[in-house]
N, C-alpha and C positions, 0 to 999 in steps of 0.2 A: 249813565255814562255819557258824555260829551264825546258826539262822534264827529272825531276827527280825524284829520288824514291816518291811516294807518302807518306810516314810517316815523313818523314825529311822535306819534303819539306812544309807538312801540317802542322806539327810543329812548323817550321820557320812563317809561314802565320798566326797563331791563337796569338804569340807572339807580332809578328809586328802590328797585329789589337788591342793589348789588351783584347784579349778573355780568359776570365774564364775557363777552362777546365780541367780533370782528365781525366788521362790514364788511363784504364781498365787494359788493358794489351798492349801488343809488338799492335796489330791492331785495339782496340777498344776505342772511344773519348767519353765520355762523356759532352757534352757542356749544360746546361741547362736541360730542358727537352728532345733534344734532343742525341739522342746513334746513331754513325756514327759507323761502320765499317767496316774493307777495307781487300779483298779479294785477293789472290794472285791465290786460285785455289780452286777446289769446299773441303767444308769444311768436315773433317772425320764424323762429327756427325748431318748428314740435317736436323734433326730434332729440332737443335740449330738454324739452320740457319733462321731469320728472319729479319724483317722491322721494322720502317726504321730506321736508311738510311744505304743502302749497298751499296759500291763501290766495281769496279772489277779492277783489273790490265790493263785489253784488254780495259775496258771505259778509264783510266786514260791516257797509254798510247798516246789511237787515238785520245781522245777529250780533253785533259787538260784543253783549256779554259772553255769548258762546262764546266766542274764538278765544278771547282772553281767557276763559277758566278751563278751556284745551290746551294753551297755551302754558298757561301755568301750572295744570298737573304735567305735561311733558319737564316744564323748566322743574317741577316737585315743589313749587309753591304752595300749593292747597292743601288746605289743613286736613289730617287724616282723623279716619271714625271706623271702629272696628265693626266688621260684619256681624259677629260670632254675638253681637249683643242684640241687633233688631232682628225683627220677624217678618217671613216671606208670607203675602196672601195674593189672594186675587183682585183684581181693584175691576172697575166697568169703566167701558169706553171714554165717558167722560173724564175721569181724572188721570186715564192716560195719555188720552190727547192735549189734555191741558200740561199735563208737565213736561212731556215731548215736544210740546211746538216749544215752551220755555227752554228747554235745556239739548234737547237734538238741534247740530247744524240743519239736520234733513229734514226735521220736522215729524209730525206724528205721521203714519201709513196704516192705512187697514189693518186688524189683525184682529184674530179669531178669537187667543187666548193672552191675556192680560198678566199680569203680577208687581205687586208694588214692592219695596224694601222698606219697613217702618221703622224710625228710633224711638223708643217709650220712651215717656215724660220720665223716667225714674232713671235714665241713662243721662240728662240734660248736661250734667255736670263736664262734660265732655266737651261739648260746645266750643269755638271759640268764642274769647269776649267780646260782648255789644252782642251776638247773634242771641236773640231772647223772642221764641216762637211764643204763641198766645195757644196752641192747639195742645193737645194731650200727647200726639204722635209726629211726627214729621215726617214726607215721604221723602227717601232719600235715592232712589233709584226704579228706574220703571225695568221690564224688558219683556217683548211682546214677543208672540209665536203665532204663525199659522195655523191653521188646523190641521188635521192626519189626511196624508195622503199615505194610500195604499198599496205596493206594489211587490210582485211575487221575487222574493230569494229562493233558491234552488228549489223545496217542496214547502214551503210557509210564506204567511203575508206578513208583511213588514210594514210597518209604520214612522213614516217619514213627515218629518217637520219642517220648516224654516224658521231661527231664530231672524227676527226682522229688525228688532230696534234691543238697543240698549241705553242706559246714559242716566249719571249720577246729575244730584244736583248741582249747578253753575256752584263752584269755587269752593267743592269737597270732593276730595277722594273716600271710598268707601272702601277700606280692605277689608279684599276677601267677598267684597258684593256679589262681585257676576257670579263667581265659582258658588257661592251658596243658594241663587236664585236658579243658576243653572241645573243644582244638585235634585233642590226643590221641581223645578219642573221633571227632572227626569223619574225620582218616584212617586209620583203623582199621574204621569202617562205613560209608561215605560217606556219610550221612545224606541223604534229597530235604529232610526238614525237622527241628528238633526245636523243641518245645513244653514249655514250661514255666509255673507258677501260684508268684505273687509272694506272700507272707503282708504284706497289707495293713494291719496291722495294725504292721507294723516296716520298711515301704518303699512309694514311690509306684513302684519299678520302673525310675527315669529312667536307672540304671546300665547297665538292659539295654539301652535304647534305645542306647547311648553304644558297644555293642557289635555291635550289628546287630540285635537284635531289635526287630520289630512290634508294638504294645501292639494286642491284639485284642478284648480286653473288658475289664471290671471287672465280676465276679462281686458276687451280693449276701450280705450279709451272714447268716450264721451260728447258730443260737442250741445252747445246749448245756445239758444236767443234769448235775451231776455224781454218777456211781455211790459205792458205801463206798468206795471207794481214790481217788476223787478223780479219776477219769478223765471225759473229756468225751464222755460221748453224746447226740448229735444230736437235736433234737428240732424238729419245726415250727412249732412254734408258740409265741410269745415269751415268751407268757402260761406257757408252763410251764419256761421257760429260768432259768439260775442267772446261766450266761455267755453270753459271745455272742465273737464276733471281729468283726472290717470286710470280710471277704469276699477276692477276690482279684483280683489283676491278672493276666492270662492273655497271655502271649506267646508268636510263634513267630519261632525264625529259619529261614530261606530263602537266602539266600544267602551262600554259605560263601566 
């Protein structure tokens, strides 16, 4: 992908798809229901500054295919691949951080327990055209978890998780993925709870709700510098921030 300005280039892409859309202004899309807009640095009045969907310059930059196949499963460009056909296992470190730094804005993070989504060679047929893998499987989706943390409910111990990453590959939707990896994780470690943090910044979260999770908070918002490569390090205080994010939405579920 030839990275180019993000407004030109977005432009060009909403055209060539036939997408409906009005300019707000020089940075702001209106597509539908949904209100994009695209940040070059943190904005004079934060108090404007909300969700979603916010892009940054330092995201569009480092990860352009990301944004765009975010962008386009929101617009329902990407092509869809039924869940109910591949198989849930465990994958090791390596091939999680590999497809996570690929396809997570945020990149791979720690995590304890692992799981991949595979499509068998015998489902290929499904594909879109040109996509033509050489492997027998294709991973189409990671999503990682903590380990058990233990902590007392009224007279029993409980076992508490954090789901930490998710994410299908650049430029397919997987229905049905997360709800069948999530299923998979839950009888395989019985979870008391798991806990997850929504990037506010690209969701209000209401999908989780629509799944059984509890909206427990909304975390405050963010501020970042960016280091010589461009990476995001955290900083307190706004006054010396470049970026910032919208903070998070915090959920658990409970009952399985």
């Amino acid at each position: 992908m030839n990275r180019k300005d993000f407004i030109p280039y977005f432009l060009a892409f909403l055209e060539k798809n036939k997408i409906e859309f009005q300019l707000i202004n020089s940075r702001i899309f209106q597509i539908g229901p949904s209100r994009i807009k695209y940040f070059e640095c943190l904005p004079e009045d934060l108090e404007a500054y909300s969700q979603p969907i916010n892009i940054w310059r330092d995201q569009w930059e480092k990860h352009p295919e990301i944004v765009i196949s975010r962008l386009s499963s929101v617009l329902g460009l990407n092509p869809k691949l039924p869940a109910r056909v591949c198989k849930v296992r465990r994958i090791n470190q390596y091939h999680a951080e590999e497809f996570l730094n690929k396809n997570h804005l945020q990149q791979s993070i720690g995590a304890k327990l692992k799981y991949g989504l595979y499509l068998p060679k015998a489902y290929y047929r499904l594909l879109p055209k040109g996509f033509e893998p050489e492997s027998e499987e294709i991973l189409l989706a990671v999503m990682t978890f903590s380990g058990a943390k233990k902590y007392y409910l009224e007279d029993k111990i409980v076992l508490s998780f954090e789901l930490i990453r998710f994410s299908n590959l650049n430029k397919f939707n997987i229905v049905g993925g997360f709800t069948k990896m999530l299923r998979h994780f839950i009888q395989e470690k019985t979870p008391g709870n798991i806990m997850t943090y929504i990037d506010a910044d690209w969701s209000d979260g209401k999908n989780f709700s629509k799944l059984g999770f509890e909206l427990i908070e909304k975390t405050s918002p963010m501020y970042f510098r960016l280091d010589e490569n461009y990476n995001r390090v955290k900083v307190k205080d706004a006054n010396e921030a470049e970026v910032m994010n919208s903070g998070s939405y915090k959920y658990i579920l409970s009952e399985f």
